[in-house]
N, C-alpha and C positions, 0 to 999 in steps of 0.2 A: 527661635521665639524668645521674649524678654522674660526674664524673672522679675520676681520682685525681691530684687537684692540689693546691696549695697559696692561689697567690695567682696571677692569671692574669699579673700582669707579673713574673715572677720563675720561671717555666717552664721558659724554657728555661735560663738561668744555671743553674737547679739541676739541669737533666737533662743539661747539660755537665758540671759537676762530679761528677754522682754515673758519668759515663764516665771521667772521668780518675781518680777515685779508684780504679779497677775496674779500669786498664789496665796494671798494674804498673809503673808508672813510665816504658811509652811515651810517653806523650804527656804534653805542657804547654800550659799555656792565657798568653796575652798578658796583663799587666796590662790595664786599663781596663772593667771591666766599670760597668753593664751597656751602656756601648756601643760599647763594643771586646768583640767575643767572638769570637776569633781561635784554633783548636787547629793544635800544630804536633807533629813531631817532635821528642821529645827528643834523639836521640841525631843531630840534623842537624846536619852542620857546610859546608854550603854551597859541597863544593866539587863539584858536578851540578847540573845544572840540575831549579829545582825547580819541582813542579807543586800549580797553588792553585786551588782551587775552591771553592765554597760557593753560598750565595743564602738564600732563607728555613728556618726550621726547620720541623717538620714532616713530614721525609720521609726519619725516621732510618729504618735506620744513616744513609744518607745524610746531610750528607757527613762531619762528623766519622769516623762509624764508619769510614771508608776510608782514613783517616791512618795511616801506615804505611810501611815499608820496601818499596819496590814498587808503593806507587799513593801519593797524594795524598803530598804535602808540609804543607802546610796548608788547613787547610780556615776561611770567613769565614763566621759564623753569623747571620743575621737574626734580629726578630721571624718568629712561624708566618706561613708563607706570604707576605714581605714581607723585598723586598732587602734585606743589610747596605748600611750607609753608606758614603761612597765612602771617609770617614777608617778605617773598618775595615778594608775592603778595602786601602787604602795602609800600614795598620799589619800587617797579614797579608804583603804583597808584600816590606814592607822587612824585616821578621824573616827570612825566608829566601833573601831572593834575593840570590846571592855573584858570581862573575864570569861563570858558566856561564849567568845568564838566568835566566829567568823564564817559563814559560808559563801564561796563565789558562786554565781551561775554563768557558763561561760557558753556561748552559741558557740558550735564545731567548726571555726574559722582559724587557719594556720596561725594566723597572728593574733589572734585573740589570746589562741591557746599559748601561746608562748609567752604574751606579755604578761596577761596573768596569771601562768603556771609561775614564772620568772619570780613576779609580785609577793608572790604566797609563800614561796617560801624564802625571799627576804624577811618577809613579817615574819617568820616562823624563827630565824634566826637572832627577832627582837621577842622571842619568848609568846608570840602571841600565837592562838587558837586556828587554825583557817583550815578548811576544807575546801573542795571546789569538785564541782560537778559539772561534764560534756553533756549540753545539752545537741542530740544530732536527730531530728523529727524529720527530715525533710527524705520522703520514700519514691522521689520524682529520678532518681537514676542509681537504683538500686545496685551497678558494678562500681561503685565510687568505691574506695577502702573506708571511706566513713561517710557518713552520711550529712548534710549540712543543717545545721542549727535553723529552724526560722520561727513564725510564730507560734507554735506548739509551744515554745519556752514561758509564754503568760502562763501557762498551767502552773508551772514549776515556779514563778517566782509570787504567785496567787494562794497556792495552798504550804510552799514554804514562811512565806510572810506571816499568813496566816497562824503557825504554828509557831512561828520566831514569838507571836505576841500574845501568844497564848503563853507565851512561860517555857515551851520545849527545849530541851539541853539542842548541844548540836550535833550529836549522833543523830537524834530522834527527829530531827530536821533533815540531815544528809540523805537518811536511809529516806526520807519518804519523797524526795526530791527523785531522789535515782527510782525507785518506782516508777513516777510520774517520767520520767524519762524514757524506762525502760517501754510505757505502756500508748505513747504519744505516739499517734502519726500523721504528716500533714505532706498537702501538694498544694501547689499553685497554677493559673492559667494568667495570661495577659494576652490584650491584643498588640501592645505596645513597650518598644522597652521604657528606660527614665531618663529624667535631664539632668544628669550633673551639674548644682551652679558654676557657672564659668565656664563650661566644656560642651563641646559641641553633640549635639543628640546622635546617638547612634539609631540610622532606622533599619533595623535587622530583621522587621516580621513585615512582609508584603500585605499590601490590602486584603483584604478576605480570609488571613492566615489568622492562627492564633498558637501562642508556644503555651506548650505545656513544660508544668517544671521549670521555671524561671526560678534562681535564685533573688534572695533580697538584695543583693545587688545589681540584678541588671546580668546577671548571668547566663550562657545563652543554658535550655532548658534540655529535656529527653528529647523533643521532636517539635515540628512544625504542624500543625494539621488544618484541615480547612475550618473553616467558622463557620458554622450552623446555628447560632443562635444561644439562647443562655442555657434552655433544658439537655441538648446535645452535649455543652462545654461539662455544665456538670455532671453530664451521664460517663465520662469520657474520663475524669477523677476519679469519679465513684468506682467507680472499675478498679482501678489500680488500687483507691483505702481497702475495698469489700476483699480485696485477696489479702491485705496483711491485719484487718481490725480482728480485736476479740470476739469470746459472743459475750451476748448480755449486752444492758444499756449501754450509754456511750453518750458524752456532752461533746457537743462540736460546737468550734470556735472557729465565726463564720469573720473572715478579716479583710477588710478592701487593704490595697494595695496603695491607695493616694488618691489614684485619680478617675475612679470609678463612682457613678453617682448614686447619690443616697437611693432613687428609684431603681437602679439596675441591682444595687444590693439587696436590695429589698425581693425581687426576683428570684433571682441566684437564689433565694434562703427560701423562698417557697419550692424550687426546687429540688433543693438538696432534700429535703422533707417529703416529698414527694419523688423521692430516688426510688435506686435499690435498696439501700441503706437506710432510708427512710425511718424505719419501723425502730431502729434501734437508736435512732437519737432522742432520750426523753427531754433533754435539756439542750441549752443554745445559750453560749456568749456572743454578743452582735447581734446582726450585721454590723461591723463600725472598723474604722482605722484603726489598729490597735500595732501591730508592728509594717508599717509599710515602707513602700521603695519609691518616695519623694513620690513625684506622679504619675505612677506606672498606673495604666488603667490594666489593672487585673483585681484579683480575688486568689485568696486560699483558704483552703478547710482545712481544719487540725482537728482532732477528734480523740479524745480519749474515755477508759472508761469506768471511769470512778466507781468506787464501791460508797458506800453509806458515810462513812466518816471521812472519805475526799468529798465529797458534793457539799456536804456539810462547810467544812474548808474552804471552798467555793464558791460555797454562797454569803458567806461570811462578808457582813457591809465594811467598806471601806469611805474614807471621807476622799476620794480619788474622783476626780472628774473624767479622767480618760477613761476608766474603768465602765463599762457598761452595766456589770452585775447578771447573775446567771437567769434565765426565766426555762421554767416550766413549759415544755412544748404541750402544746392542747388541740383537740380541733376548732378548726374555724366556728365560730358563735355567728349563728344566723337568727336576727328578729323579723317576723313579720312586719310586712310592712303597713301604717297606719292606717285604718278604717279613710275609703274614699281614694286610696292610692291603687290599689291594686287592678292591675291594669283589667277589661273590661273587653272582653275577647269576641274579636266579629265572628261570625258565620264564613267560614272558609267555602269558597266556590274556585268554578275551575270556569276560562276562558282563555283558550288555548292563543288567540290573538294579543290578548292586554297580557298576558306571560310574558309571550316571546317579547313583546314593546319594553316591558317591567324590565326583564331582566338584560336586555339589550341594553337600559338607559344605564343598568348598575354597574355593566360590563365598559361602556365608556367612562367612568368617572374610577373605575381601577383602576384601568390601562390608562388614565392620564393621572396619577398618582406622583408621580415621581414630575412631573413637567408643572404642577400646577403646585408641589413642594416649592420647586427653584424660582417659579412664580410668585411666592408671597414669602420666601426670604429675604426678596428684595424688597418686601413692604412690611412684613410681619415676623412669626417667628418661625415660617419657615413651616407649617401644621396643615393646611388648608387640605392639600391633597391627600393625607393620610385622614383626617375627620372626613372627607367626602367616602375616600374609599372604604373607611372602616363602615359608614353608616349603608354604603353598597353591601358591602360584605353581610351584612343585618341581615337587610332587606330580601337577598338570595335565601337566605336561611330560611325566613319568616313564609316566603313567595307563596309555600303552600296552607298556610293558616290563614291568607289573606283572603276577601271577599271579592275575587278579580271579576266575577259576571256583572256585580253590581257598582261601576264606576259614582256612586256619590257616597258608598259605603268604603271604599276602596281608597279615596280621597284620605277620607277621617284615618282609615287606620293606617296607612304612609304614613300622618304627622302625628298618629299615638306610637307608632315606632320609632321617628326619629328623635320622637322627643325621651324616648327611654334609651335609646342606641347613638346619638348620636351629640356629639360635648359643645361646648363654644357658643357664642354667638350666633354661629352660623345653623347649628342645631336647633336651637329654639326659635330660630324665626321661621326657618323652612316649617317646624312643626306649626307655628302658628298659620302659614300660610297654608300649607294642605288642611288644618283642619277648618278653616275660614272657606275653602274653595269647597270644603266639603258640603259645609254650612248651607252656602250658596247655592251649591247643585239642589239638596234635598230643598230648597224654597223654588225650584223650577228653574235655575238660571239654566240658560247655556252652557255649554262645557267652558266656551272662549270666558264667559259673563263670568259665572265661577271662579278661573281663574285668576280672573282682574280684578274680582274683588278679596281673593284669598292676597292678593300683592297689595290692594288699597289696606289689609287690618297690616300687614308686615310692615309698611311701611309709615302706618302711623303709629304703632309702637318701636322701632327701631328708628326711625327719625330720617331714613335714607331718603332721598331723591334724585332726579337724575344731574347729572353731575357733581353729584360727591364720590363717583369712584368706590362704587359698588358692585353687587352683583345685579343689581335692579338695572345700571346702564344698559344692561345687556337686556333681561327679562323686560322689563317693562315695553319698548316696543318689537319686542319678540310675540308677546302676548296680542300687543294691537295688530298685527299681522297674521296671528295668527287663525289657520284656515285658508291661507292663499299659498298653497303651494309651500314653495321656497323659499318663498319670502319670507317666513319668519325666521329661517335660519339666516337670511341675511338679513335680517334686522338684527339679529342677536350677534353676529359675526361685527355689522359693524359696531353694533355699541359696544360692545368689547374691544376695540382697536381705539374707539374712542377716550378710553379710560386710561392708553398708551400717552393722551396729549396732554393730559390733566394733571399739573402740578400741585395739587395740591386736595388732597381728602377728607371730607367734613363730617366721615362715618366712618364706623368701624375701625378696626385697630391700626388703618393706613393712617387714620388721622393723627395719630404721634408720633408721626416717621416725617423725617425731614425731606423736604419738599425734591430736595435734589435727590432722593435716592426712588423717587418713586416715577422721576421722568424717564419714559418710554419703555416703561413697564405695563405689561396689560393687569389690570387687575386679576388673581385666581378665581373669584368669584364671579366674575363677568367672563372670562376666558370657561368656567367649568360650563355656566348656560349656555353658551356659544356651539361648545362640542355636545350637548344635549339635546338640541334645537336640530342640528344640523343632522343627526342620529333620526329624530322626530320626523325631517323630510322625507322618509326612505319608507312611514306610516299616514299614507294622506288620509286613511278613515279614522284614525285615532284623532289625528292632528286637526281635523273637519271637525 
């Protein structure tokens, strides 16, 4: 698959640069490129001890993005996933380090540790201050001889920074650094490994797998296990933190990987929250990218557990955009909902016919979920089947709260259900239409008359008619049919096959879709009334 790159050795130089153009004159970059790629603060004038970090690129923000008034001082950039050299490293140390010292943060990577253990004490041979601390968070393969560095190190260069600019010598930085070091633990999950620019993707985790413990490079993890979902993945972590975490609070730093989306993170953090561990996280950095692996769609938790004067440290504002800032975990805030809204509950009855029907029609629009998705990917965005099946899934729920003796009562409350259960476009017209057919019945119509007129208000507020490649091709002479038998199911079958020859859509979200992608495609909409109808024949006293 294509990046969006340039030329693969010239990557990162230009993804620095296009940061410092971006940062309003925060930040400066070292001469030497491209192998001095050194970002520092502009506005440093070395008299605090400064804090340096870096290692491969790769796993932005990280760590440029962190350069700033309050964490990093300079940051020493690699090739992707591949130590800077140890003259970077030495040209990074001597640009900011003034009488205050020097502290490195260094992730637990062979080469890291070596270029800038190398580095330090050059500088040290130029009379200058430097310390450096192994950050090694990463508790995903516990027989390793060290552990690997990954995002747990934000801690450390968060509440070091912090204290760099508060005035603290650099012992009084070192010692709280290795703290936070000592008291950090983090894991990882991914479904997928990353794409190195220029190199070909490795696919190492089979469909339906997920590795746990992936290192920030694409490294393979402790084990493969099956994918169950987001609450399983996390239960599945939490396992492995809950045996090494402290007691007492605990801030967890909830960090996508790249290429996980902002809704799935979002997830993941209501579940971590709702763990095992749950109880002991009073605060949360994230959900957000903070050290990732180019576009691995995964997640890690790091988690440590700060006493009064670290949170403090950590809460501390920075003028940092990649930085998220710590928040206060709370429970969810629920407001009633406004006078006229709340919903208006029927008379629950039982009919043991219109059940079995009810629940039969919910039971075809699941089991065609998946066919009626691949159906409107080719027109839409691919949703249809999961909103039909989710607002089935309602509907079973609801089945016994509903008024099933009394079909013009039972109408109404279908489209006061769907219209609370069910999203889209497609949600509020259905609701419009059940409660319009409802309307109808209680004025005396016929069931067939009801329903044609619950389709005449849908269809003059939605604008549809037949041949626009709707669901209405299908419904509309399904409905005039219906009562004869079969025949409505084959009216709905063919209007639906019909919506196969129509190039071109004058409703609904086909109508932005290019004409050629929509021929010989059945509509999902007209394909779901088709299999509903067809369901309906198998009921000639309902369907009567």
């Amino acid at each position: 698959m294509a990046q969006f790159i340039n030329k693969r050795e010239d990557v990162v130089t230009e993804a620095i640069d296009g940061v410092l153009a971006l940062s309003g004159g925060a930040l400066t970059r070292l001469d030497g490129y491209p192998h001095i790629r050194v970002v520092k603060r502009s506005d440093w004038d070395k008299s605090r001890v400064a804090i340096v970090s870096g290692g491969g690129s790769g796993h932005e923000p990280a760590h440029v993005g962190f350069v700033g008034k309050g964490m990093l001082t300079a940051a020493v950039c690699g090739d992707v996933f591949a130590s800077p050299g140890v003259d970077a490293v030495l040209a990074g140390i001597l640009a900011v380090t003034g009488p205050a010292g020097c502290l490195l943060v260094v992730k637990n990577y062979t080469g890291d540790r070596l270029n800038f253990g190398l580095a330090a004490e050059r500088a040290r041979a130029y009379g200058l201050n430097v310390s450096m601390v192994i950050v090694g968070d990463d508790i995903a393969l516990p027989d390793l001889p060290q552990a690997r560095g990954v995002a747990g190190t934000l801690f450390v260069h968060k509440i070091a920074g912090a204290l760099a600019e508060q005035g603290a010598d650099l012992d009084t930085v070192t010692a709280a650094a290795r703290r936070v070091i000592a008291g950090t633990r983090s894991i990882g999950m991914s479904l997928d490994t990353c794409r190195v620019p220029g190199s070909p993707k490795e696919d190492r985790i089979p469909e339906g797998k997920a590795e746990l413990g992936l290192g920030i490079h694409g490294e393979a993890g402790v084990e493969q296990i099956d994918f169950a979902g987001a609450r399983a993945s996390v239960a599945t972590m939490v396992e492995r933190l809950a045996a090494v975490m402290a007691e007492g609070p605990h801030v967890a730093l909830i960090n996508n990987l790249g290429g996980t989306s902002v809704l799935e993170m979002s997830v993941l953090a209501h579940d971590l929250l709702g763990s095992a561990v749950g109880a002991k996280i009073t605060h949360a950095i994230g959900p957000a990218p903070l050290m990732t692996s180019l576009d691995m769609q995964g997640f890690s938790i790091s988690v440590f557990p700060a006493d009064a004067a670290e949170l403090e440290l950590l809460k501390a504002p920075v003028p940092i955009p990649a930085w998220p800032g710590v928040c206060d975990v709370r429970p969810v805030a629920v407001a009633a909902l406004p006078d006229g809204l709340t919903p208006i509950m029927p008379i629950p009855s039982n009919h043991a016919a219109t059940r079995a029907f009810l629940i039969g029609c919910c039971d075809v629009l699941v089991a065609a979920e998946q066919d009626l998705n691949a159906l409107d990917a080719k027109s839409g965005d691919g949703d249809t089947g999961s909103t039909l099946a989710g607002a089935a899934r309602a509907l079973i729920n609801a089945v016994d709260r509903l008024p099933l003796s009394d079909h013009t009562q039972l109408l109404r409350a279908i489209g006061q259900e769907l219209s609370q259960t069910m999203g889209g476009s497609s949600g509020v017209l259905l609701a419009i239409f059940f409660a319009a057919a409802g309307d109808g019945a209680s004025s005396g119509l016929p069931i067939r008359e009801a329903l044609r007129a619950g389709l005449a208000r849908m269809q003059e507020i939605g604008g549809a008619r037949i041949g626009d490649r709707t669901m209405v091709d299908a419904l509309a002479p399904a409905l005039d049919a219906l009562g004869q038998g079969i025949a409505a199911a084959a009216a709905a079958r063919e209007g639906a096959n019909f919506t196969a020859t129509l190039t071109r859509a004058n409703a609904g979200r086909a109508a932005y879709i290019n004409a050629r992608q929509l021929e010989g495609h059945i509509d999902p909409g007209a394909e779901a009334v088709a299999r509903l109808f067809q369901h309906l024949a198998r009921y000639p006293g309902i369907a009567g």
